[in-house]
N, CA, C and O atoms as a CHARMM CRD file, in Angstrom:
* protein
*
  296
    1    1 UNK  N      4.85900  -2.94800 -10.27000 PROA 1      0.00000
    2    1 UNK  CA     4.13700  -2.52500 -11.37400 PROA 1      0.00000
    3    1 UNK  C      4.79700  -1.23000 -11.81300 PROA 1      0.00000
    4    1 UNK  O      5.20800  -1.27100 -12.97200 PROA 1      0.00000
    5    2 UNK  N      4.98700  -0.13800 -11.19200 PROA 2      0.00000
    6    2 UNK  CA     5.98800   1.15400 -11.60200 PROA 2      0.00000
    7    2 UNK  C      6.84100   1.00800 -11.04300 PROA 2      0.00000
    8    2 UNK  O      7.64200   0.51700 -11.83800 PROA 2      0.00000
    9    3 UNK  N      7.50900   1.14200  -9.68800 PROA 3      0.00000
   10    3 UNK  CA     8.78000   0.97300  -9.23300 PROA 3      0.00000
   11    3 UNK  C      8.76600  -0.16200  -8.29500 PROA 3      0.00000
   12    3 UNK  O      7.93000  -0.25100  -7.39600 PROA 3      0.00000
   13    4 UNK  N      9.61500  -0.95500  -8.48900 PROA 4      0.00000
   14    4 UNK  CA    10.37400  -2.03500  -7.38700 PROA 4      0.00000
   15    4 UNK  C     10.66100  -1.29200  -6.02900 PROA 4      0.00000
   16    4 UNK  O     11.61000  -0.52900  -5.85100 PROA 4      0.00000
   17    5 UNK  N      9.95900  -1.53400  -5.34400 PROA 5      0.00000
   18    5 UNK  CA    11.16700  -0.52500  -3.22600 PROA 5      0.00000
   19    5 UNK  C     11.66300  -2.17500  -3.01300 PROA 5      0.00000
   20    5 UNK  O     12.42500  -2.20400  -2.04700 PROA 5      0.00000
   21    6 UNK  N     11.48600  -3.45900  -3.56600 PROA 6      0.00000
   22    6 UNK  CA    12.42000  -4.11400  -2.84800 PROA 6      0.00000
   23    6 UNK  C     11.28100  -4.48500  -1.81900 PROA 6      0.00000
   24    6 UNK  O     10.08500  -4.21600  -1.71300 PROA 6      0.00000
   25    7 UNK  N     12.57200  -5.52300  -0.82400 PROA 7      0.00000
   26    7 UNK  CA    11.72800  -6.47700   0.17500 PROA 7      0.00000
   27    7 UNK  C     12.10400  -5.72300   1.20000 PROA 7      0.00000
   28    7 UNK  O     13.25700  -5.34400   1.40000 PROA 7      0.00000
   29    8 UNK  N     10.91400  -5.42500   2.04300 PROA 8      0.00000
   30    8 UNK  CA    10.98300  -4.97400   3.30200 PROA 8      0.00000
   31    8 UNK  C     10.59800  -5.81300   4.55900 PROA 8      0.00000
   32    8 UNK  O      9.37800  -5.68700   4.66100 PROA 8      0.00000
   33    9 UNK  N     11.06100  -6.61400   5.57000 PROA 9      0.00000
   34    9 UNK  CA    10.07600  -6.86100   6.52200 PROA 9      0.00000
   35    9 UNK  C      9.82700  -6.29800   7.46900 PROA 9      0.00000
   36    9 UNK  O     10.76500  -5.93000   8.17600 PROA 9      0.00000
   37   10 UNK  N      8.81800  -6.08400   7.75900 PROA 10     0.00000
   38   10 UNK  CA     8.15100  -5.18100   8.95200 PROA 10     0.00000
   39   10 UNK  C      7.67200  -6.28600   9.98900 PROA 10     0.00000
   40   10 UNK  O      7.15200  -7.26800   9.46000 PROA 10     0.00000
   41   11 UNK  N      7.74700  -6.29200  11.19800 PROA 11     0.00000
   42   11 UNK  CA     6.94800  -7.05200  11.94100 PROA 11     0.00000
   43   11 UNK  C      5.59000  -6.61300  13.08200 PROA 11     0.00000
   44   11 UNK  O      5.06500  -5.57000  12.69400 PROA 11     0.00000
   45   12 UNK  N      5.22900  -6.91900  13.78700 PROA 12     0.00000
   46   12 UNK  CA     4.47800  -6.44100  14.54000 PROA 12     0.00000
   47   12 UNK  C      4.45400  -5.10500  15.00200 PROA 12     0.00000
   48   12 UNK  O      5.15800  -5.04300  16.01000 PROA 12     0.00000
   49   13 UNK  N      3.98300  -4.05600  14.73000 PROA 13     0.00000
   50   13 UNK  CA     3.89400  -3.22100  15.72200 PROA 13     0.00000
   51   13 UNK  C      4.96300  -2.38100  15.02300 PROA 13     0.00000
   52   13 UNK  O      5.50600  -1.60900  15.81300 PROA 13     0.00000
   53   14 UNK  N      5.36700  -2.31500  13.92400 PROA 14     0.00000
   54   14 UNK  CA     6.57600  -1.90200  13.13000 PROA 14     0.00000
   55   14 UNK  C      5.78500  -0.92000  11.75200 PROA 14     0.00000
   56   14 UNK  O      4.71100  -1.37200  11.35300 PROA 14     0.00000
   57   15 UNK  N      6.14400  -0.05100  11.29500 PROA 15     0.00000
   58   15 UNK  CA     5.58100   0.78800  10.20000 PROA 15     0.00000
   59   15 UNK  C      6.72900   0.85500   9.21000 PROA 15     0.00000
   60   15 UNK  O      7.90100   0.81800   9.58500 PROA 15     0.00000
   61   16 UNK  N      6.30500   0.97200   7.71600 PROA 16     0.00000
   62   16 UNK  CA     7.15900   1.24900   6.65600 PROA 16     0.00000
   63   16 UNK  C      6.39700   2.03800   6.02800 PROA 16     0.00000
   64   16 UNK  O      5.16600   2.01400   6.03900 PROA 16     0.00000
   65   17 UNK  N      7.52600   3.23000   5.09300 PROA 17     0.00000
   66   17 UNK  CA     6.59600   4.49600   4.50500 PROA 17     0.00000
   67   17 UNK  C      7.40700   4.10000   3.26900 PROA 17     0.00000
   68   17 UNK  O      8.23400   3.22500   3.00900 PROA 17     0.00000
   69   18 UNK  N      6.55000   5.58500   2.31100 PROA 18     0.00000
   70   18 UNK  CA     7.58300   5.40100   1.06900 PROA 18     0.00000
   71   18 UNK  C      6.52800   6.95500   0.25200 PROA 18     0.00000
   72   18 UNK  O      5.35300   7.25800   0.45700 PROA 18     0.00000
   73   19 UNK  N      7.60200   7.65000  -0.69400 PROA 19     0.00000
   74   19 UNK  CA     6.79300   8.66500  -1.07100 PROA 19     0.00000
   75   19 UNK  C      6.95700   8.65200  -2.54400 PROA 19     0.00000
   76   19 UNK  O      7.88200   8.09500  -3.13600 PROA 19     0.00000
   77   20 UNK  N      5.67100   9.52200  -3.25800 PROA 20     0.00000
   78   20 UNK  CA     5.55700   9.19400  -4.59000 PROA 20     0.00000
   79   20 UNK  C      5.21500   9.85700  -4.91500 PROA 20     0.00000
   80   20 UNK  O      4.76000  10.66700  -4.10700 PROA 20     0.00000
   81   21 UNK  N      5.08600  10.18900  -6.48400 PROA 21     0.00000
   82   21 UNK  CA     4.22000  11.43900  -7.01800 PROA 21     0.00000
   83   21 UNK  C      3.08700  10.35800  -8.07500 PROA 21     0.00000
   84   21 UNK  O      3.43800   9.27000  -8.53200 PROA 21     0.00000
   85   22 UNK  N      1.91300  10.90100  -8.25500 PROA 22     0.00000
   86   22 UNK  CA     0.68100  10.23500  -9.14300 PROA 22     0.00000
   87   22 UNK  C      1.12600  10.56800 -10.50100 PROA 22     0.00000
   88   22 UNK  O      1.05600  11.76100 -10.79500 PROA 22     0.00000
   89   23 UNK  N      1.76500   9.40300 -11.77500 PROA 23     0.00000
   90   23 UNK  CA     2.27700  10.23000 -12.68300 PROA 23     0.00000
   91   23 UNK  C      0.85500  10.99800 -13.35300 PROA 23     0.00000
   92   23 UNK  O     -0.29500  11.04200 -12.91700 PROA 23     0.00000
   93   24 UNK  N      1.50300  11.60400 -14.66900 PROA 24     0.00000
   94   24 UNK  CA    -0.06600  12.62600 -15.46800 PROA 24     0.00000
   95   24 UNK  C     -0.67200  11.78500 -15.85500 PROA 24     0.00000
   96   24 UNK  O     -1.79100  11.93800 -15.36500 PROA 24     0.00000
   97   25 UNK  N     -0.65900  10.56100 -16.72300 PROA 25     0.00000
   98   25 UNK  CA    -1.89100  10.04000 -16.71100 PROA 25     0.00000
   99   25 UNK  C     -2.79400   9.33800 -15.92400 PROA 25     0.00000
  100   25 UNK  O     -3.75000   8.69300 -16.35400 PROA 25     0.00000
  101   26 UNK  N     -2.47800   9.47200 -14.78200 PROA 26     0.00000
  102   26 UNK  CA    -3.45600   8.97900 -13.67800 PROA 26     0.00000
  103   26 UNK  C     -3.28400   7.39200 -13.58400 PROA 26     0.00000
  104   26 UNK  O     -4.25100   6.71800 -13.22800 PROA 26     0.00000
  105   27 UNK  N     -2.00500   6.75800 -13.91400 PROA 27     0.00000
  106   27 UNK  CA    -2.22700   5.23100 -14.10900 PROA 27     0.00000
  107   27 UNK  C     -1.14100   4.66800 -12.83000 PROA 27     0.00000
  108   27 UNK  O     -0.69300   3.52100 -12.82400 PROA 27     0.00000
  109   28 UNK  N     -0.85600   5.59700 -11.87700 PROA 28     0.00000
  110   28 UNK  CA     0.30800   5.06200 -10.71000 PROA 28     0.00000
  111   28 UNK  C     -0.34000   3.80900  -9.76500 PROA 28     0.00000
  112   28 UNK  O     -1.36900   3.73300  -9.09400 PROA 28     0.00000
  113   29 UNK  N      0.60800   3.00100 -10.00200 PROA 29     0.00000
  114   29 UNK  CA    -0.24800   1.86700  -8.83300 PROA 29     0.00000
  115   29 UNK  C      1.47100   1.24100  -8.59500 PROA 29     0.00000
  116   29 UNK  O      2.54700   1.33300  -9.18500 PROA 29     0.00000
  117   30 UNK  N      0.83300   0.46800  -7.14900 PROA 30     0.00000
  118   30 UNK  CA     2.39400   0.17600  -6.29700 PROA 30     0.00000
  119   30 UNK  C      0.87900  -1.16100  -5.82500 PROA 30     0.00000
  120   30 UNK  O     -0.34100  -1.00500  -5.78100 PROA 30     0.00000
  121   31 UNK  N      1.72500  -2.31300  -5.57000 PROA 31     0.00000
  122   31 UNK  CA     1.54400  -3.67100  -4.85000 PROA 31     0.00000
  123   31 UNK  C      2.10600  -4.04400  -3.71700 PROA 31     0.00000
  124   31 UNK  O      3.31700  -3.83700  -3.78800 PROA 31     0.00000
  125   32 UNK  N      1.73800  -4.57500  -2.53200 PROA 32     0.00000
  126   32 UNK  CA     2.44400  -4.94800  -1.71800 PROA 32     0.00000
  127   32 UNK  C      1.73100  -6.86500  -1.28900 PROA 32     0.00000
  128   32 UNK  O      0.62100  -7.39700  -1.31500 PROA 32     0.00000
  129   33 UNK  N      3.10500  -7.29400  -0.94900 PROA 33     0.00000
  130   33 UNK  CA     2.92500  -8.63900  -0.82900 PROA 33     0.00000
  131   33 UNK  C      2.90800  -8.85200   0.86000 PROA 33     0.00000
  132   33 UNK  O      3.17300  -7.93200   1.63400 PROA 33     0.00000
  133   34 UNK  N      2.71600  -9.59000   1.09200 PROA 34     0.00000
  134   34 UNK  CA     2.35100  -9.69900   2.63100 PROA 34     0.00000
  135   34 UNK  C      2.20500 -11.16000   2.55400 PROA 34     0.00000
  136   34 UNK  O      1.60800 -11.76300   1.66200 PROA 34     0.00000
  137   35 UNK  N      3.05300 -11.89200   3.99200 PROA 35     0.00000
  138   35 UNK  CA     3.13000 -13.11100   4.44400 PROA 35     0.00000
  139   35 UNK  C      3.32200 -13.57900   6.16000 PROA 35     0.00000
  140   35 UNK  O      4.08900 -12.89500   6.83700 PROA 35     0.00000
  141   36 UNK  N      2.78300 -14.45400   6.64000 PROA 36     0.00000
  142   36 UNK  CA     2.98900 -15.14700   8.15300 PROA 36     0.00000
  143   36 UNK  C      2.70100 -16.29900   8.29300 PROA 36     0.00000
  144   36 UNK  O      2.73900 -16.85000   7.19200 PROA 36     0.00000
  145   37 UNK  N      2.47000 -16.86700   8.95400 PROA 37     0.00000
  146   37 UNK  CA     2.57100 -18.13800   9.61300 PROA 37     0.00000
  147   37 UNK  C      0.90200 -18.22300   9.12700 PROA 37     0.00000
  148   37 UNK  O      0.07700 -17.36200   9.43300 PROA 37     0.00000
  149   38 UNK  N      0.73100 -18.91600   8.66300 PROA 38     0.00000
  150   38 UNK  CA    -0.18200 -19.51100   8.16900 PROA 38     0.00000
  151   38 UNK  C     -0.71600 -18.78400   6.76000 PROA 38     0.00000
  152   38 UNK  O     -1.79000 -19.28500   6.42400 PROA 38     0.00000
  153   39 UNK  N     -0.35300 -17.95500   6.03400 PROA 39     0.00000
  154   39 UNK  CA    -1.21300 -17.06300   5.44200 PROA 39     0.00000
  155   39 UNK  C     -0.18300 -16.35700   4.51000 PROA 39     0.00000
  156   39 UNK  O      0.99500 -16.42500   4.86000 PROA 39     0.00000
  157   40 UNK  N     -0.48900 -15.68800   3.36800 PROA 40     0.00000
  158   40 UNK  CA    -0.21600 -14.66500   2.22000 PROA 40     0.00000
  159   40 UNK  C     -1.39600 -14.29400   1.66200 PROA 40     0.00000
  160   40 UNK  O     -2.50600 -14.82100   1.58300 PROA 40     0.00000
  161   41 UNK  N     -0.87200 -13.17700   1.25800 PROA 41     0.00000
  162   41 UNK  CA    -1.47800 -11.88300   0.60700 PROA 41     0.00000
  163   41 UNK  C     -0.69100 -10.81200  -0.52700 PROA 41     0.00000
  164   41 UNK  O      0.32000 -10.14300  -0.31700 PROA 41     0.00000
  165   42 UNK  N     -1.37500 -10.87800  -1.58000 PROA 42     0.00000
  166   42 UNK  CA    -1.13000  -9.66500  -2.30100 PROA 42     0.00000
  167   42 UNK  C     -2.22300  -8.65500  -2.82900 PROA 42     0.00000
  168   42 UNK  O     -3.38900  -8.92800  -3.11100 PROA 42     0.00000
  169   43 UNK  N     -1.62700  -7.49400  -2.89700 PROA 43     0.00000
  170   43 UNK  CA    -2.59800  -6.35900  -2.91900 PROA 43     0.00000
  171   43 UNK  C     -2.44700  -5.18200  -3.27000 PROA 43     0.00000
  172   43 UNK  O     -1.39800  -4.68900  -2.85700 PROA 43     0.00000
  173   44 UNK  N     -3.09300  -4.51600  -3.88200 PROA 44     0.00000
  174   44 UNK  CA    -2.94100  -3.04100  -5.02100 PROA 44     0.00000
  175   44 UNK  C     -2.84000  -2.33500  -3.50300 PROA 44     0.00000
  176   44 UNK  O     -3.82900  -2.34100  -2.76900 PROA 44     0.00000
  177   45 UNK  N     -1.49200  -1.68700  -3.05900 PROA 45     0.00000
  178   45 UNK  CA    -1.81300  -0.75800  -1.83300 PROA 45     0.00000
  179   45 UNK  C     -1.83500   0.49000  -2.46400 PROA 45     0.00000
  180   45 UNK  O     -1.73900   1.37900  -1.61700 PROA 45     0.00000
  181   46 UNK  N     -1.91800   0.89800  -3.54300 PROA 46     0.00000
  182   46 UNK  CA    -2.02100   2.49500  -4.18700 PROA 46     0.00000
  183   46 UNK  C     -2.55500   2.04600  -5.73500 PROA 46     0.00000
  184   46 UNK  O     -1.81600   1.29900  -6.37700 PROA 46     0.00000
  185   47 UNK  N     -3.44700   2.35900  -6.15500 PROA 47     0.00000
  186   47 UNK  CA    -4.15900   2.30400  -7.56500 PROA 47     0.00000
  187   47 UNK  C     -4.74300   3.69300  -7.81100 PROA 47     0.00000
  188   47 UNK  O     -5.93100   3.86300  -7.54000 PROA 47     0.00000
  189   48 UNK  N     -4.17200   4.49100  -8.19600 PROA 48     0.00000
  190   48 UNK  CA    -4.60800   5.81900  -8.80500 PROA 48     0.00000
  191   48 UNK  C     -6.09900   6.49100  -8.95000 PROA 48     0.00000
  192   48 UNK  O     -6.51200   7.62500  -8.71000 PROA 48     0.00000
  193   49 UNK  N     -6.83300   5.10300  -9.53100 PROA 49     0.00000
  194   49 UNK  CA    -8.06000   5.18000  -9.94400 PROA 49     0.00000
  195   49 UNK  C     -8.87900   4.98600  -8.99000 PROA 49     0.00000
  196   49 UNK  O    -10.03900   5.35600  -9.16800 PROA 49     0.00000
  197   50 UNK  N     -8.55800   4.44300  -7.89700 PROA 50     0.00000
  198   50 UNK  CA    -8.72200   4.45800  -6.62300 PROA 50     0.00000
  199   50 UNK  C     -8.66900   5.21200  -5.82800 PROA 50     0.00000
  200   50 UNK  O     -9.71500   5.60300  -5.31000 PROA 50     0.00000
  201   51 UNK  N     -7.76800   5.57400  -5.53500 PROA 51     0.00000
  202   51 UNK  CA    -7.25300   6.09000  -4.35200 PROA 51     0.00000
  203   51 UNK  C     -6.98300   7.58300  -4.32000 PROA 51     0.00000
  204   51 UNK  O     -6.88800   8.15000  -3.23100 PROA 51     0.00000
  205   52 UNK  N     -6.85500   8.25300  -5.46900 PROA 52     0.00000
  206   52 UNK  CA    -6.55700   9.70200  -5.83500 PROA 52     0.00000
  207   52 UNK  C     -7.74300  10.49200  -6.34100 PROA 52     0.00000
  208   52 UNK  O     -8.15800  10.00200  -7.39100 PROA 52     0.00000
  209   53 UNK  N     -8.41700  11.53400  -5.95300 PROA 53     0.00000
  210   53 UNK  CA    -7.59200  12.19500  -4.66800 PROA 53     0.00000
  211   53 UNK  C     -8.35400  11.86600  -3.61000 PROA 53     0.00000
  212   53 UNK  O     -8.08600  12.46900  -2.57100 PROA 53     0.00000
  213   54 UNK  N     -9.80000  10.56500  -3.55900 PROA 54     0.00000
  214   54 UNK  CA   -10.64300  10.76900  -2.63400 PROA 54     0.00000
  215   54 UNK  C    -10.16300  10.15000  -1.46800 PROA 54     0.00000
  216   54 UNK  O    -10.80200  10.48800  -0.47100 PROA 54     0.00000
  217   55 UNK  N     -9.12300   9.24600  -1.23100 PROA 55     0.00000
  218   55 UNK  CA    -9.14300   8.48400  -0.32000 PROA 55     0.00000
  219   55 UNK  C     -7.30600   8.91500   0.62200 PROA 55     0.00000
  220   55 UNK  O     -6.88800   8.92100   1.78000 PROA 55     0.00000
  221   56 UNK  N     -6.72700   9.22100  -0.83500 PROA 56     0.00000
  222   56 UNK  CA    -5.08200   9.21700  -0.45000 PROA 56     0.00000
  223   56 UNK  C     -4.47500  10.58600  -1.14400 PROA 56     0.00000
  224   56 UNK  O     -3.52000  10.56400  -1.92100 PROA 56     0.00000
  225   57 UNK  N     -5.39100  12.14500  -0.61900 PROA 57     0.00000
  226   57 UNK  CA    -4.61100  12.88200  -1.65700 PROA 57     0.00000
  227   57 UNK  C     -2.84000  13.42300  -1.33700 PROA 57     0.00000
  228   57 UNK  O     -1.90600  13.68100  -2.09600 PROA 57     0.00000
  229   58 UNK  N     -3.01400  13.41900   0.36600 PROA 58     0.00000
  230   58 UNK  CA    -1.52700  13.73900   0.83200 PROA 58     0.00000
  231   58 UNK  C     -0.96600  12.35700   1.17700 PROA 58     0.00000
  232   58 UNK  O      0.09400  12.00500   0.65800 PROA 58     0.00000
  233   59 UNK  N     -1.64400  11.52500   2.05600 PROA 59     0.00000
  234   59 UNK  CA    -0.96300  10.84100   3.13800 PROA 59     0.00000
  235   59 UNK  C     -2.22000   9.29300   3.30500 PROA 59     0.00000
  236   59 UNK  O     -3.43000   9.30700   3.53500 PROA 59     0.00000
  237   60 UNK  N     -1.04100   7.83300   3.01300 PROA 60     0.00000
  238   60 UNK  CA    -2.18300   6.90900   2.48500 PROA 60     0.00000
  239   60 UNK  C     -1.84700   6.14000   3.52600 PROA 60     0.00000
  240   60 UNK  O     -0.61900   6.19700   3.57800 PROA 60     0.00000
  241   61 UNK  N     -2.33200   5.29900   4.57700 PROA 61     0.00000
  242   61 UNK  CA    -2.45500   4.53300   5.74500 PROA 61     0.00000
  243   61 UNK  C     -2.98000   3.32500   5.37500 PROA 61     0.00000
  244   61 UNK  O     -3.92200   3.31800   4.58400 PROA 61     0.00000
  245   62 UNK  N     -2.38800   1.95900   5.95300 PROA 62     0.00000
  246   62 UNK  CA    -3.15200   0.73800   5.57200 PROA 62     0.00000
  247   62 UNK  C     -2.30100   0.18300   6.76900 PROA 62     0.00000
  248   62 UNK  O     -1.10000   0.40800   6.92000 PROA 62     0.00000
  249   63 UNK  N     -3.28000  -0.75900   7.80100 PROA 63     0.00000
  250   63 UNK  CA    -2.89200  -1.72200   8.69200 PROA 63     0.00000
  251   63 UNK  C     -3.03800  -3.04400   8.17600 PROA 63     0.00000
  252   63 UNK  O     -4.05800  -3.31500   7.54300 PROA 63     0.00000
  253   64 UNK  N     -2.10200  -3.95400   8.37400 PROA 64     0.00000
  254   64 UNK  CA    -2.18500  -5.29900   8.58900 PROA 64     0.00000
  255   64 UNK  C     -3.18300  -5.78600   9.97400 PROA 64     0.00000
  256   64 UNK  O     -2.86900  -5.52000  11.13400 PROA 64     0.00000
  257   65 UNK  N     -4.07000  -6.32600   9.69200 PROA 65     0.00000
  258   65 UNK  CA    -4.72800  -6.98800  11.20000 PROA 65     0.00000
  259   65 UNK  C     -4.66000  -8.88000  10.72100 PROA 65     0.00000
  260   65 UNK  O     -4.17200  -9.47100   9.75700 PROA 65     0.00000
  261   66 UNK  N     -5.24600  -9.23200  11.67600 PROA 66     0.00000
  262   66 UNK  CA    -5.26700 -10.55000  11.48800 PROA 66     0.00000
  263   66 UNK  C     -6.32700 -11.23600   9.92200 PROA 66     0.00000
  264   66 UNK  O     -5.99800 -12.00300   9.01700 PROA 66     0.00000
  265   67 UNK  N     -7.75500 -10.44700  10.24200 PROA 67     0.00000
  266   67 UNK  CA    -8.05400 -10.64500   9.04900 PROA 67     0.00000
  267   67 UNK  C     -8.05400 -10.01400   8.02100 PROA 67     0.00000
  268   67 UNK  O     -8.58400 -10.74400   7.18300 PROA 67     0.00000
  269   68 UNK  N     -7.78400  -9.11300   7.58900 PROA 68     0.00000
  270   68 UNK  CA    -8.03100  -8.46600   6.34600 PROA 68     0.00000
  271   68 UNK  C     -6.26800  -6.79000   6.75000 PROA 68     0.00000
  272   68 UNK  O     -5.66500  -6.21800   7.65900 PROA 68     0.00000
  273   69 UNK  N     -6.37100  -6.88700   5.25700 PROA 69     0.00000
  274   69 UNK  CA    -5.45800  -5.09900   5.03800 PROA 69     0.00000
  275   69 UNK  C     -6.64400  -4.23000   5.18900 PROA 69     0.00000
  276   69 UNK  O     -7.62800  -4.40800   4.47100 PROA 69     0.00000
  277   70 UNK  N     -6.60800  -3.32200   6.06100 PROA 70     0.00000
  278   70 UNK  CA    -7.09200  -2.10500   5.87500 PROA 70     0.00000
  279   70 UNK  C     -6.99000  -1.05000   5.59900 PROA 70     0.00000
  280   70 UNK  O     -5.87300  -0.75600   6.02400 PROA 70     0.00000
  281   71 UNK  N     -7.59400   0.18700   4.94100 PROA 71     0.00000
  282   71 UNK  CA    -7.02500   1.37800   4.25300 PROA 71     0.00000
  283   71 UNK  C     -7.79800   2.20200   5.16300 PROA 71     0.00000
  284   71 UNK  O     -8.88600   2.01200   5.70600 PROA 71     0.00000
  285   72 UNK  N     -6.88900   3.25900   5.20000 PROA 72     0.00000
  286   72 UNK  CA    -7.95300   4.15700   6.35700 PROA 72     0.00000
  287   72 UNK  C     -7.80800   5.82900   5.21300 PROA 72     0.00000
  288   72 UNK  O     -6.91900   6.25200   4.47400 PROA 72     0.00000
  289   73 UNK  N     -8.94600   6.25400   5.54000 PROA 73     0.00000
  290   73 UNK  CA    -9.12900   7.66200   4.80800 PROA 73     0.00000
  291   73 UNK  C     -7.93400   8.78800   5.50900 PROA 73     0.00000
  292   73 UNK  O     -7.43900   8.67000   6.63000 PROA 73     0.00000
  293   74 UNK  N     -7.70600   9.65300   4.71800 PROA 74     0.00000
  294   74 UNK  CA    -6.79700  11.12700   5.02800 PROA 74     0.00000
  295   74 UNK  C     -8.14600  11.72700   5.84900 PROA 74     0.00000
  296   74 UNK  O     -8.11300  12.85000   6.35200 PROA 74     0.00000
């Protein structure tokens, strides 16, 4: 949606970062796609309107588990 990072795979037990600035009008959002053996997923992992500043103002965390993405608070 704003910038492409490209395909990353991460596997188990594996972390990927990436850093950004919120542009001025408050409209920054990034997607991440997610896939395994049985299953896909896509998902707003940064939505501005969301996530800024209550949830992600320095530093934004989200696990893969079996059922669901989770976002965890700063």
């Amino acid at each position: 949606k704003d910038d492409d990072l490209g395909i990353h795979t991460v596997g188990a037990g594996q972390s990927y970062s990436f850093r950004f600035r919120v542009n001025i009008i408050g409209s920054t959002l990034f997607f991440c796609g997610a896939s395994w053996q049985g299953g896909q997923l896509v998902f707003d992992i940064y939505r501005a309107d969301r996530d800024n500043p209550d949830r992600c103002f320095k530093y934004c965390r989200w696990e893969a588990r079996d059922s669901a993405i989770v976002g965890f608070k700063e």
